[in-house]
VMD Tcl script that draws the C-alpha trace (Angstrom):
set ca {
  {0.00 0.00 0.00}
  {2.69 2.57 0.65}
  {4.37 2.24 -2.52}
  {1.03 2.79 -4.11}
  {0.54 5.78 -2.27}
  {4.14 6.71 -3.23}
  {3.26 6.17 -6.98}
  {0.54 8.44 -6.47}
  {2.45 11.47 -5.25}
  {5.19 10.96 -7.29}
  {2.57 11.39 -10.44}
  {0.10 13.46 -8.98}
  {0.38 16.89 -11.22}
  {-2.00 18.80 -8.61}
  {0.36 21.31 -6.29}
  {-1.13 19.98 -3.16}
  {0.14 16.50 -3.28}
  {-1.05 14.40 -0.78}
  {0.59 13.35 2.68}
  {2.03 10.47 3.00}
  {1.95 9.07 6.46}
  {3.12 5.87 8.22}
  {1.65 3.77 10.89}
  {4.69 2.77 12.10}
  {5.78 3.31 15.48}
  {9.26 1.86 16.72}
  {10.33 2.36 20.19}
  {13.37 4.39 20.84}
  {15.86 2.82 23.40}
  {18.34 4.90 25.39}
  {22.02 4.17 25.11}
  {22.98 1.64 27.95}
  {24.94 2.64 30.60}
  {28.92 2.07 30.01}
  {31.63 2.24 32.43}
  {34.32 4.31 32.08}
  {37.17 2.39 30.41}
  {39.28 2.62 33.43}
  {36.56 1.35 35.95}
  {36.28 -1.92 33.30}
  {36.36 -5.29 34.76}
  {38.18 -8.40 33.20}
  {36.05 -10.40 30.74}
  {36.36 -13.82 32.95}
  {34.99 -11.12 36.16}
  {31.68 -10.32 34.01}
  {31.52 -13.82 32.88}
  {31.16 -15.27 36.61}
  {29.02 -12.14 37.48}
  {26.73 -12.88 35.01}
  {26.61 -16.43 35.97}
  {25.62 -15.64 39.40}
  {23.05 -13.44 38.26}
  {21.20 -15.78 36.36}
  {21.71 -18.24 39.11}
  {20.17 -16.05 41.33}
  {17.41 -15.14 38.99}
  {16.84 -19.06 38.54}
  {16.83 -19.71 42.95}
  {14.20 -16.57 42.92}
  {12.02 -18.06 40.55}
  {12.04 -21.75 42.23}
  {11.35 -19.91 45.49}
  {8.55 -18.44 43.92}
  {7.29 -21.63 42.27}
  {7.65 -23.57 45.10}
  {5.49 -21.24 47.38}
  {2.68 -21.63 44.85}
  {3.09 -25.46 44.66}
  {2.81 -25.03 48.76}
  {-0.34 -22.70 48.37}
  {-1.98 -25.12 46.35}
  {-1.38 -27.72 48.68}
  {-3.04 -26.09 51.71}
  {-5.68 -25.44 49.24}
  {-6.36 -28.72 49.34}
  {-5.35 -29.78 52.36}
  {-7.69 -27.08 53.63}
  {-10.54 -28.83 51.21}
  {-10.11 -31.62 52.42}
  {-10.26 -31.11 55.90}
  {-13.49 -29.03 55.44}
  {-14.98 -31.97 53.58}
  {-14.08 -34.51 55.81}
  {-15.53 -32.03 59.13}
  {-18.51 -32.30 57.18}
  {-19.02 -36.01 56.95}
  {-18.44 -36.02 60.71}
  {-20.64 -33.77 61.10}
  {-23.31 -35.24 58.88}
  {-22.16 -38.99 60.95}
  {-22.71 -37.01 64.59}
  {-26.38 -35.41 63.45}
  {-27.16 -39.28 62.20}
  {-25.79 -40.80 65.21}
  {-27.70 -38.33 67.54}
  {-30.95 -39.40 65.57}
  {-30.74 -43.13 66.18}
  {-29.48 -42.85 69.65}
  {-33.04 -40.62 69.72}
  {-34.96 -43.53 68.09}
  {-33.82 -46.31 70.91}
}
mol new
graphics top color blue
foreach p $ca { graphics top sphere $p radius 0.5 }
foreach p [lrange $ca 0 end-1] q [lrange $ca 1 end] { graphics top cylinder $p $q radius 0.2 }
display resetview
């Protein structure tokens, strides 16, 4: 479609040719932050850095899983408890009734 539109203004004869506009929106990133040459560290330094930063980000994100794998087990723990107070509940009511009977 643009090129059409391109064709069009390049052979329009009317003065006012027509805008051409673009939908195209790219995202503008900052330069990253660099250390002065003389503050640099040794490649093998950043290399082991690095390392333990991922290793870090990899024990945060088991911690995390691992406290939803506990949530969901006192979910239904919890559940379960709750269903089995009813049944006793429901045994206790049908145990008062026949003890009522005799």
């Amino acid at each position: 479609m643009q090129h059409y539109r391109l064709y069009r203004c390049v052979m329009s004869k009317s003065p006012l040719r027509e805008s051409i506009t673009s939908s195209l929106v790219l995202p503008v990133h900052g330069p990253r932050r660099i250390q002065p040459l003389n503050k640099g560290i040794d490649p093998e330094i950043w290399e082991y850095e690095e390392s333990v930063r991922k290793l870090e980000k990899r024990r945060e994100e088991t911690k995390k899983k691992r406290r939803a794998e506990k949530y969901e087990q006192e979910k239904e723990d919890s559940r379960w408890l709750a269903d089995a107070q009813c049944r006793v509940s429901d045994l206790d009511s049908v145990d008062s009734q026949v003890r009522h009977i005799h």
